[in-house]
C-alpha positions as CSV (number, residue, x, y, z in Angstrom):
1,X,34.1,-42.9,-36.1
2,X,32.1,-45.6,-38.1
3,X,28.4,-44.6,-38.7
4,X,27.9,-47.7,-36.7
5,X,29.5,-46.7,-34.0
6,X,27.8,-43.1,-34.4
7,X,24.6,-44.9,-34.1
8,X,25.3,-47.0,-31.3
9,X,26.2,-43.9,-29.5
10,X,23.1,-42.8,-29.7
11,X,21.1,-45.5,-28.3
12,X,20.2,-47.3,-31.7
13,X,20.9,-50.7,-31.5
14,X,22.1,-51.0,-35.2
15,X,22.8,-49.5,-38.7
16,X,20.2,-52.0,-39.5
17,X,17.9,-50.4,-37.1
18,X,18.1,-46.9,-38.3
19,X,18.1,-47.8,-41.8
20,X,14.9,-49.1,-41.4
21,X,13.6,-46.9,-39.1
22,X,14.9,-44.1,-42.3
23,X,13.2,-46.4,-44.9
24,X,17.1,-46.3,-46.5
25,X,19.4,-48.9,-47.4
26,X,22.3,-49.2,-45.0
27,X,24.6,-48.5,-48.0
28,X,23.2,-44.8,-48.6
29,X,23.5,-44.0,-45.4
30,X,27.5,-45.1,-45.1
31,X,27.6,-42.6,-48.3
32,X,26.5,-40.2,-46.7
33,X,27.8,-40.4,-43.5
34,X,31.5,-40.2,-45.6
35,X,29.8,-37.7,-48.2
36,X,27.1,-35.6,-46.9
37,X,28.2,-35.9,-43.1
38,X,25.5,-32.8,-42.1
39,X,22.9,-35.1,-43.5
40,X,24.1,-38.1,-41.7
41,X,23.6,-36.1,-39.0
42,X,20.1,-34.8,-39.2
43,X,18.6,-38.0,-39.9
44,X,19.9,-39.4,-36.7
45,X,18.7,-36.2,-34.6
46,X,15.1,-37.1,-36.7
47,X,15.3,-40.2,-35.7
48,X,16.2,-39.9,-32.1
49,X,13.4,-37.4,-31.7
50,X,11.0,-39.4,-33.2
51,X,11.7,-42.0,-30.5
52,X,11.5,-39.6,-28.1
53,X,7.9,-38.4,-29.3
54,X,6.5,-42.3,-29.0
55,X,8.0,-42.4,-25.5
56,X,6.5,-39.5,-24.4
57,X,3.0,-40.3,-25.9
58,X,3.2,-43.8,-24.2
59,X,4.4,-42.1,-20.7
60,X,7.7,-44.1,-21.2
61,X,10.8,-42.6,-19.9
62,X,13.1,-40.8,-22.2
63,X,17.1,-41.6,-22.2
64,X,19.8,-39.0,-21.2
65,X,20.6,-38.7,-25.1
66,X,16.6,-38.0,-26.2
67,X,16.7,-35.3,-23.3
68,X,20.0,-34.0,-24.9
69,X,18.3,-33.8,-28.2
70,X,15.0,-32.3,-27.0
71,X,17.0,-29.7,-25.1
72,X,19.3,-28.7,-28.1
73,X,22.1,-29.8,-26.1
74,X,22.6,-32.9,-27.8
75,X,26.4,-32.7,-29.6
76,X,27.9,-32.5,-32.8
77,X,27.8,-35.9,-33.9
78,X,30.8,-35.4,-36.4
79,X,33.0,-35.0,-33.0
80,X,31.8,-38.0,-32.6
C-alpha cells in the first residue's frame, strides 16, 4: 500500500497533511515508509493521537480509528 493510501486510511486527508502536521517533507516520509517502515509507522500513531488529544480538550468527538489508537487496538499499519 502507498503511504498515501496508508494515510488516508487513517483519517488524514493527505500526505500533504501529515507532512506538515510532522514538520517533514513529503519525500522523507515516502523514504521511510519504503525504508524505515516501523518509523513510518510511529509517526502516524503520533500523529493520530495528537489529533485525538485536541479533540478531546475541545469536547469534540473522537473517530473509530483515534479510539482504536487510544485503546491500543489500533492495527499494524504495515498490514495495511
Amino acid at each position: 500500500m502507498k503511504p498515501s493510501e496508508k494515510v488516508k486510511a487513517l483519517g488524514f486527508k493527505s500526505l500533504q497533511e501529515v507532512a506538515e502536521a510532522a514538520n517533514e517533507p513529503s519525500k522523507n516520509l515516502v523514504r521511510w515508509n519504503e525504508a524505515y517502515p516501523r518509523r513510518f509507522e510511529l509517526i502516524l500513531k503520533g500523529l493520530m493521537f495528537e489529533r485525538m488529544n485536541e479533540h478531546l480538550l475541545e469536547g469534540r468527538p473522537i473517530t473509530q480509528l483515534e479510539s482504536e489508537l487510544f485503546n491500543g487496538t489500533l492495527p499494524n499499519l504495515r498490514g495495511l
